[in-house]
BALOBA-1460 file (C-alpha; in Angstrom, 3 decimals):
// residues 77
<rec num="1" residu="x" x="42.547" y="-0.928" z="-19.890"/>
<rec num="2" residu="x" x="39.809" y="1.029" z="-18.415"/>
<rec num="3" residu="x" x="39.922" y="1.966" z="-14.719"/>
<rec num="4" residu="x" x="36.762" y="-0.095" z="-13.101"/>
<rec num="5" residu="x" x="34.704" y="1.876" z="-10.450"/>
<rec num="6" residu="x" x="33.999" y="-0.415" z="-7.695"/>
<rec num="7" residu="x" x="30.602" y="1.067" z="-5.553"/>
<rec num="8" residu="x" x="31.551" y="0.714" z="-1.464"/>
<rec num="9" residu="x" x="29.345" y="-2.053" z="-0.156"/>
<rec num="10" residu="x" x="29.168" y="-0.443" z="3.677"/>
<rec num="11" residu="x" x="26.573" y="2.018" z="3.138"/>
<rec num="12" residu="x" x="24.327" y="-0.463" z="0.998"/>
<rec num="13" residu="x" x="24.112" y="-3.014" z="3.812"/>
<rec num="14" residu="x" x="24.355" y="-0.783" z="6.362"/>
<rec num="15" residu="x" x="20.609" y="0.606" z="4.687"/>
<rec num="16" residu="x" x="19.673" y="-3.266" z="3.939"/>
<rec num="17" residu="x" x="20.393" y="-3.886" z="7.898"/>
<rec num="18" residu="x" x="18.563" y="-1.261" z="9.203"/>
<rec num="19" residu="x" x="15.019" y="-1.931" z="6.679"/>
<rec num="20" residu="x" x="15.523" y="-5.337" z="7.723"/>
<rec num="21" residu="x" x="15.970" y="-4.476" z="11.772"/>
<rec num="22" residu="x" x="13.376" y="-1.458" z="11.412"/>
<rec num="23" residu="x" x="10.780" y="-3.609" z="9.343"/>
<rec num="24" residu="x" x="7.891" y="-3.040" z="11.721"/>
<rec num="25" residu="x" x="6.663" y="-6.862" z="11.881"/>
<rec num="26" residu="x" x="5.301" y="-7.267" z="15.201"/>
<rec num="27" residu="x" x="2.579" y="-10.135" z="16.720"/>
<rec num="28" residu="x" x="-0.575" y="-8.474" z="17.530"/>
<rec num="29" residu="x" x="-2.190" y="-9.423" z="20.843"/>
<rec num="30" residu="x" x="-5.430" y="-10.624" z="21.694"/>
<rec num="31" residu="x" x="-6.452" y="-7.478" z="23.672"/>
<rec num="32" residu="x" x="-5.211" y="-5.241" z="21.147"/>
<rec num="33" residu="x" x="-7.258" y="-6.596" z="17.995"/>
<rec num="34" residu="x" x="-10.175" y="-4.698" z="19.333"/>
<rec num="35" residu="x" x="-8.396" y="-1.203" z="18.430"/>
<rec num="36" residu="x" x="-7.017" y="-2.146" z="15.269"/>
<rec num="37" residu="x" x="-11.256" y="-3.198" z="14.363"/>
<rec num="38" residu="x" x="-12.460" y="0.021" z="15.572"/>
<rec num="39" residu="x" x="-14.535" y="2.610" z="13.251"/>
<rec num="40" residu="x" x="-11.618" y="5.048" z="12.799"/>
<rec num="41" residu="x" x="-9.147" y="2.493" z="11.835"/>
<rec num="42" residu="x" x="-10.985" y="1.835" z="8.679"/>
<rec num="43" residu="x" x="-10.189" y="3.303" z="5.347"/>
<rec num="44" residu="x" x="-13.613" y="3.759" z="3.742"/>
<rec num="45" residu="x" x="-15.494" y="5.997" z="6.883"/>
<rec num="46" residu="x" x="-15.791" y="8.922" z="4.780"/>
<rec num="47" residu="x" x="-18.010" y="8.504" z="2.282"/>
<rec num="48" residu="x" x="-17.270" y="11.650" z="0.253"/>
<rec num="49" residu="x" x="-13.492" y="10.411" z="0.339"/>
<rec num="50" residu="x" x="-14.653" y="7.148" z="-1.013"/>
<rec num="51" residu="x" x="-16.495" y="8.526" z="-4.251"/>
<rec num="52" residu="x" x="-14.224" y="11.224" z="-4.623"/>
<rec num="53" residu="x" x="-10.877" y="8.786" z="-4.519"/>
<rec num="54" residu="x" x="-12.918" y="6.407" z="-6.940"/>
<rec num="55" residu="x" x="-13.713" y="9.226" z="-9.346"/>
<rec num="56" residu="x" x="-10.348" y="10.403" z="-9.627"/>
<rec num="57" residu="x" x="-9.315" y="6.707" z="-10.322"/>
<rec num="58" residu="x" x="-11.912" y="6.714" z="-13.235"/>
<rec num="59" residu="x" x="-10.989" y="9.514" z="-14.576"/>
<rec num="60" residu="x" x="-6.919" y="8.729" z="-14.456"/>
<rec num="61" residu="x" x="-7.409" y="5.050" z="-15.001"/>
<rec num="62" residu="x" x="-10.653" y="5.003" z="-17.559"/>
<rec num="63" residu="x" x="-11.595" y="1.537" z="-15.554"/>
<rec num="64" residu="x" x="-14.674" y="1.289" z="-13.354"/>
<rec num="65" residu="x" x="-15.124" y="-1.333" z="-10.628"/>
<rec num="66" residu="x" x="-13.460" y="-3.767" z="-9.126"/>
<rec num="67" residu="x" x="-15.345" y="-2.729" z="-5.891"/>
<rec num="68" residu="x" x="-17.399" y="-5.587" z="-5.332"/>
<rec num="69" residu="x" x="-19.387" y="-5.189" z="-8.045"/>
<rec num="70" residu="x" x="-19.597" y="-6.724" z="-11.441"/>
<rec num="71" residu="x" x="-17.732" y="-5.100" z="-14.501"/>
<rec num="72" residu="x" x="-14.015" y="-4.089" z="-14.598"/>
<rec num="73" residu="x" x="-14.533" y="-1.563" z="-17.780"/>
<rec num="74" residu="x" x="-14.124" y="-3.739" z="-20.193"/>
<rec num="75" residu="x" x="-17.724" y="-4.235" z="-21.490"/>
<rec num="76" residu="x" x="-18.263" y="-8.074" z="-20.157"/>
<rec num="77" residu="x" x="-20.159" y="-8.163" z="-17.201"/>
């Protein structure tokens, strides 16, 4: 008979405990909704970024829009 290898379960859930404790879910307040809607928070305020992150996705991806516009690539608006 082969010898089994049995993987130690304490490290494994000792990881699954602490992504689970350390998940970062949290209830935003009222008050604080105000930051988390300001100009900086928002992903598209540089415009070069913007057409220079799409462009790289067209040229990895070979797709265009997607972006709120009609088309996905495909050639059936």
């Amino acid at each position: 008979m082969k010898n089994k290898r049995y993987v130690p379960l304490g490290p494994f859930l000792a990881v699954l405990a602490s992504a689970i404790a350390f998940s970062g879910c949290s209830t935003v307040a009222p008050y604080q909704k105000g930051n988390l809607a300001d100009y900086t928070m928002r992903s598209d305020r540089d415009e070069i970024a913007t057409v220079m992150t799409s462009h790289i996705q067209f040229s990895r991806e070979a797709t265009t829009g997607g972006e709120g516009v009609g088309g996905g690539g495909c050639g059936c608006n």
